[in-house]
C-alpha positions in Angstrom: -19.9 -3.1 7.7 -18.9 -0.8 4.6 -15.5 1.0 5.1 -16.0 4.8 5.7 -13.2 6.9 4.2 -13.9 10.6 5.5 -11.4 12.9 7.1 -12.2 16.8 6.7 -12.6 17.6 2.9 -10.0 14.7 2.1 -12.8 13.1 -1.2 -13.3 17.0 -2.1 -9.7 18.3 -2.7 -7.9 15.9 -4.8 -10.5 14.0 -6.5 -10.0 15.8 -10.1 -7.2 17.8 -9.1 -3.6 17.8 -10.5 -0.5 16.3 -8.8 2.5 15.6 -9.4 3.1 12.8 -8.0 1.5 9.3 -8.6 0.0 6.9 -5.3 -0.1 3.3 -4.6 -1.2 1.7 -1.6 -1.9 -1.9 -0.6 -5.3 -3.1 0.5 -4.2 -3.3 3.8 -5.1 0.5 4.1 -8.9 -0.5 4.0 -9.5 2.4 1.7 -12.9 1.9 -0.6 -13.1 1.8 -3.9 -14.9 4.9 -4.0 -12.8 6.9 -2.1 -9.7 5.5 -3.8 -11.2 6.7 -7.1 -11.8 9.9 -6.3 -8.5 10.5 -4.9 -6.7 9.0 -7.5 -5.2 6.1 -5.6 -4.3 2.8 -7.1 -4.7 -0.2 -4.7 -2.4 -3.5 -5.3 -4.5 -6.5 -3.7 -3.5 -8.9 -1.0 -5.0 -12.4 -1.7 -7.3 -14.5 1.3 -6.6 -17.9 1.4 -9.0 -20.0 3.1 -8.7 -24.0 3.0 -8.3 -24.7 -0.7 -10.3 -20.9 -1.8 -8.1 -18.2 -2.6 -10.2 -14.6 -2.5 -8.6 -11.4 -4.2 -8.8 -8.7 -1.4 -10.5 -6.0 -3.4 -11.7 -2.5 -1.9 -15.1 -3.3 -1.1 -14.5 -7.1 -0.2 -16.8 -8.4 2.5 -13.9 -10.2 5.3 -17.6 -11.3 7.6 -18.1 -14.6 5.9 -14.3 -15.4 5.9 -14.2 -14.7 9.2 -16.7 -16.9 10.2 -15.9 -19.7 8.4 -12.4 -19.8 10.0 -14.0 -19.2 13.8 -16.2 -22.2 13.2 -13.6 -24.4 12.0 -10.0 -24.1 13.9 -8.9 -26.9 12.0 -8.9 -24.3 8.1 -6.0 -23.3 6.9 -6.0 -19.7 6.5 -3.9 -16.8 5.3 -3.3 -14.0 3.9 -0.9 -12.8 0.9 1.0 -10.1 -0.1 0.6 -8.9 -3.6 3.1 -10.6 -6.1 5.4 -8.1 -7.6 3.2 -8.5 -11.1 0.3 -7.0 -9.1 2.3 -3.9 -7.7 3.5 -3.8 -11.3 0.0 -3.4 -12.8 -0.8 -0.8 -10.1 2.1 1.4 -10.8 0.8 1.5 -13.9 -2.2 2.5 -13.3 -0.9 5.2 -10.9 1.7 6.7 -13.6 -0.9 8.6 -15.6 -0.2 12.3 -15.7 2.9 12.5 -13.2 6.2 13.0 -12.7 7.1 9.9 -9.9 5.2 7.2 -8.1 5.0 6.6 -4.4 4.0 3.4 -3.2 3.0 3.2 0.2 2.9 -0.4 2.2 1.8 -1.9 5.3 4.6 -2.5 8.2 7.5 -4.2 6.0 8.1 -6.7 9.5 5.0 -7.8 8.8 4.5 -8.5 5.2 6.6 -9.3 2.0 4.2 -6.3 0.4 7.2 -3.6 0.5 9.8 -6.1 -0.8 7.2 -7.2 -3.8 6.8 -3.5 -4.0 10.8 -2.7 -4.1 10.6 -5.3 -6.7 7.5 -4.1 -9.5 9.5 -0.5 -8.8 12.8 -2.2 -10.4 10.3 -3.8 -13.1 8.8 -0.5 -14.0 12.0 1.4 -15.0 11.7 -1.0 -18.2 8.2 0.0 -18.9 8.3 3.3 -18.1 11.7 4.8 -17.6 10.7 8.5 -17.2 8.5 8.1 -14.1 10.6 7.4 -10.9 9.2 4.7 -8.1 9.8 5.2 -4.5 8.5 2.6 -2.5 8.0 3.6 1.4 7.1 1.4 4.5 4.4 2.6 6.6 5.3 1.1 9.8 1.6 0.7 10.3 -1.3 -2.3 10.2 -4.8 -2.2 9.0 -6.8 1.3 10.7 -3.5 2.9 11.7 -2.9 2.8 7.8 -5.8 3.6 6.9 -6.0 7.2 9.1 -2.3 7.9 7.8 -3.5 7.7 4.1 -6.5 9.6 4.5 -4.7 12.2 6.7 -1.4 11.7 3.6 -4.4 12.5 0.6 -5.7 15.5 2.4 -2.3 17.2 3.4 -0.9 16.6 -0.5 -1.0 19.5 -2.7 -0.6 19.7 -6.7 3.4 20.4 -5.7 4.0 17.6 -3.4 6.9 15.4 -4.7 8.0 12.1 -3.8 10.6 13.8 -1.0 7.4 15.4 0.5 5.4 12.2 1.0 8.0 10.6 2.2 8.8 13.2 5.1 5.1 13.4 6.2 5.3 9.4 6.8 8.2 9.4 8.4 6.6 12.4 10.5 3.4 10.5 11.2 4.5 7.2 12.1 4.9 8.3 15.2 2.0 9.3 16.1 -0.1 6.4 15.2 -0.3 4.0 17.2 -2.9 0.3 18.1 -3.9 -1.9 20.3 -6.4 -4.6 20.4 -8.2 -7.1 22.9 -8.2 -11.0 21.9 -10.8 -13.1 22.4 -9.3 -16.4 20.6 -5.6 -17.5 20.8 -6.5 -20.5 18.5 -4.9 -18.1 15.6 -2.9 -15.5 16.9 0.7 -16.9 17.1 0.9 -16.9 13.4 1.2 -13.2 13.0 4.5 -12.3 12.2 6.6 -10.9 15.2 4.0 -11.4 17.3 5.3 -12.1 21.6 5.0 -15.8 20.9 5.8 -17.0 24.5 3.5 -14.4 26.2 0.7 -15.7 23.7 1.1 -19.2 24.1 0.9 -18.4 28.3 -2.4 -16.5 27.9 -3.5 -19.1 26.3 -2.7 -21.9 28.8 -4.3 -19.6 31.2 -7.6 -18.7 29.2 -6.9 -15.0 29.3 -7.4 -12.2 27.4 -4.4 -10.4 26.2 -4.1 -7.1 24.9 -1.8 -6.4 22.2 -0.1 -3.1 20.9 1.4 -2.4 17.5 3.6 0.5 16.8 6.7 1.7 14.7 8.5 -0.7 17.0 6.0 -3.3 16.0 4.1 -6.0 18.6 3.8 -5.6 22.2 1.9 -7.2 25.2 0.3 -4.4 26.9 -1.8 -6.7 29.3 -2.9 -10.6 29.7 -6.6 -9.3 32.1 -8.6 -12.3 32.8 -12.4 -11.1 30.9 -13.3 -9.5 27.8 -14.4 -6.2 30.0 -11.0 -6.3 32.0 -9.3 -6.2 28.4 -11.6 -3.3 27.2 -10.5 -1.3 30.0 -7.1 -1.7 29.3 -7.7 -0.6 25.5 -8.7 2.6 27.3 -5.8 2.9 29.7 -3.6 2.6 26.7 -5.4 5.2 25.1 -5.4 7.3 28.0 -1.8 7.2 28.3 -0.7 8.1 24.8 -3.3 10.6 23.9 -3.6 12.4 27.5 -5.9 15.6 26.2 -4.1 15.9 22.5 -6.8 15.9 20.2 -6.6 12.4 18.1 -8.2 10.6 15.3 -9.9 7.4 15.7 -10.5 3.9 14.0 -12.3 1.3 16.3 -11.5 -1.9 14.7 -13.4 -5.2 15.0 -13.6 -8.7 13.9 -17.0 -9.8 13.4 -18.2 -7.7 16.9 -19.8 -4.6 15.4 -21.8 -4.2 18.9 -18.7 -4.2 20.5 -16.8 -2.1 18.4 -20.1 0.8 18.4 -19.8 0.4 22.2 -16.2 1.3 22.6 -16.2 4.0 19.9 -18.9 6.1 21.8 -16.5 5.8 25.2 -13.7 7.2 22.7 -15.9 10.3 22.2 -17.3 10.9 25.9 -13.6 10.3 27.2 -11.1 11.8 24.3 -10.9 15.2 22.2 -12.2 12.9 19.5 -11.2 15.1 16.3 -12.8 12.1 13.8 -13.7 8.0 14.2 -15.3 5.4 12.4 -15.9 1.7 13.2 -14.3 -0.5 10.4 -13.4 -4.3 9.8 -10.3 -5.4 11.1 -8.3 -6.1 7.9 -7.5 -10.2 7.2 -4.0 -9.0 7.9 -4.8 -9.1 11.5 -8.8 -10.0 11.6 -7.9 -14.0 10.3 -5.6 -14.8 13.3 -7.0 -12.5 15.8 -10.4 -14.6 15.5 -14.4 -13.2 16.1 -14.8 -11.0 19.0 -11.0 -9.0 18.6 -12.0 -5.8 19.2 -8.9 -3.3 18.7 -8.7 0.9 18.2 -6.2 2.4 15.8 -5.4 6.3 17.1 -3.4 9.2 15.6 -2.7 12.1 17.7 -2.8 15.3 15.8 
């Protein structure tokens, strides 16, 4: 499925608009190409390793076939990389042209070596270019929870934002984001970073389902039901119990289960004060371990 980056007039405001501050992101925030240029937002790739292939995890990269090949064989080694501090290097870079200081914004620094690669290319920069500043900032979020803070970051920055500014509406969003996600396969899972090992590796004696949340705090179990529908329905309790009636932004999440996903995202809008939603991959950061048929929702209350 093609990523959808569209929240309010986010692609209208900045895309030839001055700022003064320069952003980064890694691909982890699933933000296209397209939208990326627009909004003058330079992307450091992740890498995809499957068995002996390694796959640079550009904007519009289609994660289907790598998913599928990984399903079908349990036995490929798979994985995904952060980008080396060369490649946050380059796309500072690229982000330095016309402003007074760089931000770079990374997935959940538990998870990934992407902020410390980051921290790294910032201290490498100062050489290159010693009159831009880089602040590098953790995102305490995964895959559609990052992507709905960066759109909701692009449309809220003005041509006077500084560094300090960015930084305070991250630490004020993280908050409010939150994700959780329904597993069909444990073949996988247990190799995500910080993930609840021992509850995982009990679900999967007993053939279960568990549901999974991911917040500032990081992984939780939120449920071990018995079916796939048992597991949906506890997506929605979770929901439920965060968002009550605040109006909230969605991103249904899936790993190879579009029909699924579609399915779930139109009981989001007959059940919640659905304020914007999209269906998207699940990014290789989560979609190669969670396996085909992970179905998860990413949510920020507003």
């Amino acid at each position: 499925m093609d990523r959808v980056d569209s929240l309010g007039s986010a692609s209208e405001t900045f895309g030839s608009a001055s700022r003064r501050v320069g952003i980064a992101v890694d691909s982890c925030a699933l933000l296209t190409s397209e939208y990326a240029e627009a909004n003058r937002i330079a992307i450091a790739n992740m890498r995809i390793n499957v068995g002996d292939e390694e796959f640079e995890d550009q904007a519009d990269f289609d994660y289907i076939p790598l998913y599928r090949r990984v399903s079908e064989d349990p036995s490929l080694r798979a994985s995904i990389a952060a980008p080396k501090p060369v490649d946050w290097l380059t796309t500072i870079n690229q982000a330095a042209d016309g402003v007074d200081s760089i931000v770079c914004v990374t997935v959940a620094a538990g998870l990934s070596a992407s902020y410390d690669s980051a921290r790294v290319a910032a201290q490498m920069a100062k050489s290159s270019n010693p009159d831009v500043g880089v602040r590098v900032i953790d995102s305490g979020t995964i895959s559609g929870a990052f992507k709905l803070m960066m759109l909701q970051l692009v449309d809220a920055v003005g041509p006077d934002t500084d560094a300090d500014g960015i930084a305070n509406f991250i630490a004020d969003t993280k908050p409010k984001l939150r994700t959780v996600a329904a597993i069909d396969s444990l073949d996988r899972i247990d190799q995500i970073a910080r993930a609840p090992k021992f509850a995982l590796r009990m679900a999967s004696r007993l053939s279960i389902k568990p549901v999974l949340t991911f917040d500032d705090g990081g992984f939780h179990m939120a449920g071990m039901p018995a079916t796939t529908r048992l597991a949906h329905r506890r997506i929605f309790k979770t929901i439920e119990d965060d968002v009550e009636e605040t109006p909230a932004r969605f991103v249904v999440l899936h790993v190879d289960a579009e029909d699924r996903a579609e399915v779930v995202a139109s009981e989001i809008q007959s059940r919640f004060d659905c304020q914007y939603i999209e269906v998207a991959d699940f990014h290789p950061f989560i979609g190669l371990y969670a396996d085909r048929g992970a179905v998860g929702v990413a949510w920020q209350r507003v």
